[in-house]
C-alpha positions in Angstrom: -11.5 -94.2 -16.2 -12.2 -97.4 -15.7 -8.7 -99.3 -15.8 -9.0 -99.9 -11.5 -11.0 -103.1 -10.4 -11.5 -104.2 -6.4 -11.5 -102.3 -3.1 -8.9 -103.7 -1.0 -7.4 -106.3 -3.3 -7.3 -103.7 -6.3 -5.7 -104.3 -9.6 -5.0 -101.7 -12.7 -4.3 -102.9 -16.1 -2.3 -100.9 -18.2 -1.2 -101.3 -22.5 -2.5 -101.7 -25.7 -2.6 -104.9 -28.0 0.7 -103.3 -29.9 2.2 -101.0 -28.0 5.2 -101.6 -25.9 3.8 -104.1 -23.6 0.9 -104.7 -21.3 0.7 -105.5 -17.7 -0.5 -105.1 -13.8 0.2 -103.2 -10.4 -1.5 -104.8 -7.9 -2.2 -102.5 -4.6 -4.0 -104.0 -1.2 -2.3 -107.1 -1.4 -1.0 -108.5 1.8 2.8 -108.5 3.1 4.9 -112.0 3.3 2.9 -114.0 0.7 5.8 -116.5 -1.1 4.8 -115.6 -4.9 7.2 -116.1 -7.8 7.4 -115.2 -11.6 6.9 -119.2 -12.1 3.4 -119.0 -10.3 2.3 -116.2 -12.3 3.7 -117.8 -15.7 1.9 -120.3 -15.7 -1.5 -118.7 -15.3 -0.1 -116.0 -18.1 1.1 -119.6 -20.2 -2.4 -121.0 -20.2 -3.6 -117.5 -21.5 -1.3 -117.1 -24.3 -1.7 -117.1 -28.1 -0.3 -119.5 -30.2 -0.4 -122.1 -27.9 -2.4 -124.9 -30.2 -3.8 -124.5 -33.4 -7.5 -123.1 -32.7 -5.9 -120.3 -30.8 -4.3 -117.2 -33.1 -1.2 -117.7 -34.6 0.2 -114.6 -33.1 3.8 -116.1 -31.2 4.4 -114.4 -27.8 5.8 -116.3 -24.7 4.2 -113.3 -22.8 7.4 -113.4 -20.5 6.5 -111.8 -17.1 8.8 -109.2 -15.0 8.0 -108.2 -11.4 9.3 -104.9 -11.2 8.4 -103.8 -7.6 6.8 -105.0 -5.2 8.5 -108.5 -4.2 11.5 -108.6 -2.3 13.6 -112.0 -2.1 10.2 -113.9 -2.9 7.5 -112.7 -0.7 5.7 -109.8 -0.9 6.0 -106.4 0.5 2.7 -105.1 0.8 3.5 -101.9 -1.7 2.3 -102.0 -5.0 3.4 -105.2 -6.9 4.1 -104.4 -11.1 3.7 -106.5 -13.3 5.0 -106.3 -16.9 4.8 -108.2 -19.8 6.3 -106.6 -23.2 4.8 -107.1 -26.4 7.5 -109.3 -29.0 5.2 -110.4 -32.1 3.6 -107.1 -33.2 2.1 -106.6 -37.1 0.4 -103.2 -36.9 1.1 -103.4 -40.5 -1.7 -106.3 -40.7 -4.7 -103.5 -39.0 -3.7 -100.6 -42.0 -7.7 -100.9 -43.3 -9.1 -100.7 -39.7 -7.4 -97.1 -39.4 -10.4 -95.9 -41.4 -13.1 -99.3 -41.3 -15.0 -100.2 -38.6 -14.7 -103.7 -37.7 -18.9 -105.0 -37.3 -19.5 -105.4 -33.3 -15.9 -104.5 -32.6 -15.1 -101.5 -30.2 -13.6 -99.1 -33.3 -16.8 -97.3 -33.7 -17.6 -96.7 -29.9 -14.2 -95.6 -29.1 -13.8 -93.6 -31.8 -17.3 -92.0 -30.3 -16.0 -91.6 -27.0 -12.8 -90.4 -27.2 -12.6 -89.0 -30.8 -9.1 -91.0 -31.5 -8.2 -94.7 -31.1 -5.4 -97.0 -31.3 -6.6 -98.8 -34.5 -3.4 -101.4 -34.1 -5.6 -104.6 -33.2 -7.5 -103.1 -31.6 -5.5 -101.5 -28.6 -6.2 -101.3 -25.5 -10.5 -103.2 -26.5 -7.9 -106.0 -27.4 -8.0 -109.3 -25.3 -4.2 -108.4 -25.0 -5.7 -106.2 -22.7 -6.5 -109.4 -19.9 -2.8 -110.3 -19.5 -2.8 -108.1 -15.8 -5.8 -109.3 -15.1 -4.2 -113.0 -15.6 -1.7 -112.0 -13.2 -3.2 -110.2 -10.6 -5.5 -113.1 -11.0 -2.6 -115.8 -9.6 -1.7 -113.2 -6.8 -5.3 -113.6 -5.8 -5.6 -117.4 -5.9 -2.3 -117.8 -4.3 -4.0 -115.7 -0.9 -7.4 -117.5 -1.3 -5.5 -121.0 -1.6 -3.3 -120.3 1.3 -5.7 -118.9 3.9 -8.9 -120.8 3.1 -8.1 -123.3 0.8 -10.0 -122.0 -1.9 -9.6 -123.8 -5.2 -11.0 -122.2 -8.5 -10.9 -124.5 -11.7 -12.8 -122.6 -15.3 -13.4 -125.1 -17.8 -15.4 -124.6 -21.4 -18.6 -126.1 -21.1 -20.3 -125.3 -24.6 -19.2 -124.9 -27.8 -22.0 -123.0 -30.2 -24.6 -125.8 -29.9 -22.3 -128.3 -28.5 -22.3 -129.2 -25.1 -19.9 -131.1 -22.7 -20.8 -133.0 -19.9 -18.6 -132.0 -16.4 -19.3 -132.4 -12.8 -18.3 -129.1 -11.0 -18.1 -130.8 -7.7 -15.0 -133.5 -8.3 -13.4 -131.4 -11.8 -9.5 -131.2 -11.3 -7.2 -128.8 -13.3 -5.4 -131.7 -14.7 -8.8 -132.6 -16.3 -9.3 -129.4 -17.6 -6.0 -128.8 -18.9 -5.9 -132.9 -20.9 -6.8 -131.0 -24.3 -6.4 -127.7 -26.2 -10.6 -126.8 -25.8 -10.2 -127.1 -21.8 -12.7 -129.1 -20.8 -12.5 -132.2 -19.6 -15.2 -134.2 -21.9 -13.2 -136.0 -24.2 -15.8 -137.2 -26.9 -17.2 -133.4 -26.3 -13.7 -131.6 -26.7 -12.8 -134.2 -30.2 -16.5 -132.6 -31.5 -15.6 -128.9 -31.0 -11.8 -129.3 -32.1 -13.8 -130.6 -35.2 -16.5 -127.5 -35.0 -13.6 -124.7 -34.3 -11.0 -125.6 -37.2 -14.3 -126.2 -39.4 -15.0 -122.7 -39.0 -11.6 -121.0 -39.1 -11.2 -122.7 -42.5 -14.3 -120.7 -43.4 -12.5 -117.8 -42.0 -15.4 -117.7 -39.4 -15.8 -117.8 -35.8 -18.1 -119.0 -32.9 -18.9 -118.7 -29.1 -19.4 -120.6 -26.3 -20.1 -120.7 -22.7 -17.3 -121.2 -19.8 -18.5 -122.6 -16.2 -16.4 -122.0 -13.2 -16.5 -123.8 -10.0 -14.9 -122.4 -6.7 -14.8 -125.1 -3.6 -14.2 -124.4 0.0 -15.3 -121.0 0.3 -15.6 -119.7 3.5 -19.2 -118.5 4.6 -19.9 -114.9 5.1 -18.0 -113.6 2.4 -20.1 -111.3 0.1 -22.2 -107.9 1.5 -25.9 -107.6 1.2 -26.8 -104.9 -1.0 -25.2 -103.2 -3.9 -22.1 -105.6 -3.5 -23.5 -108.9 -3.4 -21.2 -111.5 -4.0 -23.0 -112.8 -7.0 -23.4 -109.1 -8.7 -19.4 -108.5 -8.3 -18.8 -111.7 -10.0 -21.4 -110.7 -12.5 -18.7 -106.9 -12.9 -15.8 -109.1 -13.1 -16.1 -111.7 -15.7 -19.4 -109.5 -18.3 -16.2 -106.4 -18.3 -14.1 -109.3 -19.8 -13.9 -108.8 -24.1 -16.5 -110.8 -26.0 -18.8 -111.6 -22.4 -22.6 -111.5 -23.6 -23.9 -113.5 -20.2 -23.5 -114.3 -16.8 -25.7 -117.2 -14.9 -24.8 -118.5 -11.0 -26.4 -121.9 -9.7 -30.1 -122.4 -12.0 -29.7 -119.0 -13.6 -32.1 -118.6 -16.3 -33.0 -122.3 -16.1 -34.1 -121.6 -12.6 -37.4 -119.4 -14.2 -39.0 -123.0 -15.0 -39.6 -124.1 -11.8 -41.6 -123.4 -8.4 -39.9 -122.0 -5.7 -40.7 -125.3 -4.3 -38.8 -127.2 -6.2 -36.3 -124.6 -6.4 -35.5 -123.8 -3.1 -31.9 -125.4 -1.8 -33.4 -127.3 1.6 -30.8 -127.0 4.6 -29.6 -129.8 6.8 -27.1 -130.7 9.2 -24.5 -132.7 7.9 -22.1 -135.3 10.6 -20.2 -133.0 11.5 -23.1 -130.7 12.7 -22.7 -128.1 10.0 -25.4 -126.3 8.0 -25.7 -127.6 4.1 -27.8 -127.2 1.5 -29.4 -130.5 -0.4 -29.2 -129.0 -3.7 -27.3 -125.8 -4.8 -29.3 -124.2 -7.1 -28.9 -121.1 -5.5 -24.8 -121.7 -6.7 -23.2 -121.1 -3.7 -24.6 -117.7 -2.8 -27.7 -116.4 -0.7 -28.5 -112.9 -0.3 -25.9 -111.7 -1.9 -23.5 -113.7 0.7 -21.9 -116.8 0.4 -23.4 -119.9 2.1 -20.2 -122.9 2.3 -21.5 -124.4 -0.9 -19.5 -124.3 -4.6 -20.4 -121.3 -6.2 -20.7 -122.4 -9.6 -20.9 -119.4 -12.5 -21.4 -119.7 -16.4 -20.2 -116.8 -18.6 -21.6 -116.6 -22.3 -18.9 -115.5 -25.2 -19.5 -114.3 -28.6 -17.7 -115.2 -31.7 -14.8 -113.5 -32.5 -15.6 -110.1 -34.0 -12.4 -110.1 -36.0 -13.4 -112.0 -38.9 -11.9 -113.1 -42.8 -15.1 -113.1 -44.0 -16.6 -110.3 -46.0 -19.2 -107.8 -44.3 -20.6 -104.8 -44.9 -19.3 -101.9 -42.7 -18.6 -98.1 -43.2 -15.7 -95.8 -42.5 -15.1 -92.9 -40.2 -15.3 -90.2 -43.0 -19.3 -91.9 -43.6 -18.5 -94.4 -46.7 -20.2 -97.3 -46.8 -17.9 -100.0 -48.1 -16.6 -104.1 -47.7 -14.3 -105.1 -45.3 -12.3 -108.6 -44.7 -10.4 -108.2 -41.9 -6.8 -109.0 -42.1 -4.4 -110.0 -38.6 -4.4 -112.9 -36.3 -7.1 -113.8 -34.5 -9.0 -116.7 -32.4 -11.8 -118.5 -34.6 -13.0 -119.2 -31.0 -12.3 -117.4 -27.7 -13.3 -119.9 -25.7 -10.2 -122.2 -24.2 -8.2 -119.1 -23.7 -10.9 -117.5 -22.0 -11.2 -120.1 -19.3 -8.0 -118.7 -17.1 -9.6 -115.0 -17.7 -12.5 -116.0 -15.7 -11.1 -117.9 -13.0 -8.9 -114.9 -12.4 -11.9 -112.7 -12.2 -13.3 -115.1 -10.0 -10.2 -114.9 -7.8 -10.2 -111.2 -7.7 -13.6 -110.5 -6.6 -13.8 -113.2 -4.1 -9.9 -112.5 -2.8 -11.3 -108.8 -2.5 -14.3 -109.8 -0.4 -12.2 -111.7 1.5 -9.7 -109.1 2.9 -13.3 -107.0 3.2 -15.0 -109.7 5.5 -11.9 -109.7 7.1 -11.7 -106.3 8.0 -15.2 -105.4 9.1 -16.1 -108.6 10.8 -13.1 -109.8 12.8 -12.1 -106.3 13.6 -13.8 -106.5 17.0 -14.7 -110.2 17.8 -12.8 -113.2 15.9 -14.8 -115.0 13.1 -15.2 -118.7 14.1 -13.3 -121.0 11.9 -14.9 -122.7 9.1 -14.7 -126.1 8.3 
């Protein structure tokens, strides 16, 4: 059904925006890997709501439990479940939405495909929804970390027309975490604070664009052709809510020039290792990845959740006004930053454990510095 993600690293997300709770199991990942609820909090803690005040107001500390799967702090190898319950639920506030279709939410397509919904903000189409994918996320940048020394680091580069100005290459979490937009432009971030609670006073919305950077990537990871590296990256972070784009290295940009001025010349650096001059290509060659950053951009829409009024209809055919009433992000953008980087994590954790598998099964992969 579509709630499964991966092929040996392999997450399922489970729970609805105001039901009981939401949450993870993780399956594939490996035994004796030191991971604690602290680790995963404070991915889940950077993905919260109500955590500054051009996020929703909604108050949840989104409290994790491991309920199988760790023993005495390291993994088992079995399944690993993750819960975390819902606390500040007001299906009360979503009453009109039983009947009125939210404009581009998903109330009218699921009500298509399955005939009945949970109409309670939006159940399980609800960003609530990326709370196990959060956490199965910091599982899978703990293992890419620890054997490679992979290190992924999201940060919101645009703003509706407002654009900040980051270097992928040198970009430190600490950076990215200084202010409540994430991203590490201060005279950028002060504009879009500005832009965001502008708009939420209107009772609008707006969208944006995250870029993602992960260093130290081994080479080799990624297969060559239906599960290229870039095209699983492209699954994980456009089945994220709200994602309307994907680009990798010169993405659409990349159409303006010739191929040569777009091709990434190699070279041998001091140490007698194959680069690339450039990275346009972000990080990934036929479908593989090369050594270099890969560098991604994800486009999100406003909010669809609005307190404007629009023009809508119901499920009985009515044609009629709605203002949406309940809590909800005027921009998705800084809480969207640790979605992607865990998508990141879990498709390249994945192809990992798969390069892994096939490649040093008969002859051992030379190390990569």
């Amino acid at each position: 059904m579509g709630n499964t993600f991966g092929n040996l690293f392999r997450i399922t997300t489970f729970g609805e925006s105001h039901g009981g709770g939401v949450g993870a199991i993780v399956d594939g990942c490996p035994p004796q890997l030191d991971i604690s609820t602290e680790e995963i909090q404070f991915e889940l803690d950077r993905r919260r709501p109500g955590q500054s005040k051009i996020t929703t107001p909604r108050k949840e500390t989104d409290t994790c439990e491991i309920i199988s799967g760790v023993f005495e702090g390291k993994t088992l190898g079995t399944p690993i479940a993750i819960l975390v319950r819902n606390k500040d639920t007001r299906p009360q506030d979503y009453d009109e939405m039983a009947q009125t279709y939210r404009p581009s939410h998903a109330d009218a397509t699921y009500d298509a495909k399955y005939g009945f919904r949970n109409w309670q903000g939006g159940g399980r189409s609800s960003a609530r929804e990326t709370i196990g994918r959060v956490a199965g996320g910091a599982i899978a940048k703990k293992i890419l970390r620890q054997v490679a020394g992979v290190e992924i680091i999201g940060y919101v580069k645009r703003i509706q027309d407002l654009e900040g100005v980051v270097d992928p290459e040198t970009v430190t979490l600490e950076q990215v975490e200084s202010n409540i937009v994430r991203c590490p432009d201060a005279e950028f971030a002060r504009s879009a604070i500005e832009r965001i609670e502008h708009i939420r006073r209107q009772g609008d919305s707006v969208g944006g664009v995250v870029e993602c950077v992960a260093r130290n990537l081994p080479r080799g990871l990624g297969e060559p052709v239906f599960d290229k590296l870039e095209a699983d990256l492209a699954k994980g972070v456009m089945s994220l809510p709200a994602s309307k784009g994907f680009e990798i290295g010169s993405g659409f940009a990349g159409t303006l020039l010739t191929g040569s001025e777009h091709n990434d010349e190699f070279y041998l650096d001091a140490s007698r290792q194959i680069r690339t001059r450039t990275n346009r290509s972000g990080g990934i060659q036929g479908g593989i990845a090369n050594g270099e950053n890969i560098i991604i951009r994800v486009a999100f829409k406003p909010t669809a959740t609005i307190r404007k009024e629009q023009n809508t209809v119901t499920r009985d055919r009515q044609e009629t006004v709605l203002a949406a009433k309940g809590r909800h992000d005027p921009c998705v953008l800084p809480r969207a930053v640790p979605m992607v980087e865990a998508m990141v994590a879990l498709v390249l954790c994945d192809h990992l454990l798969r390069h892994r598998a096939q490649c040093n099964t008969l002859k051992p992969v030379e190390p990569i510095n």
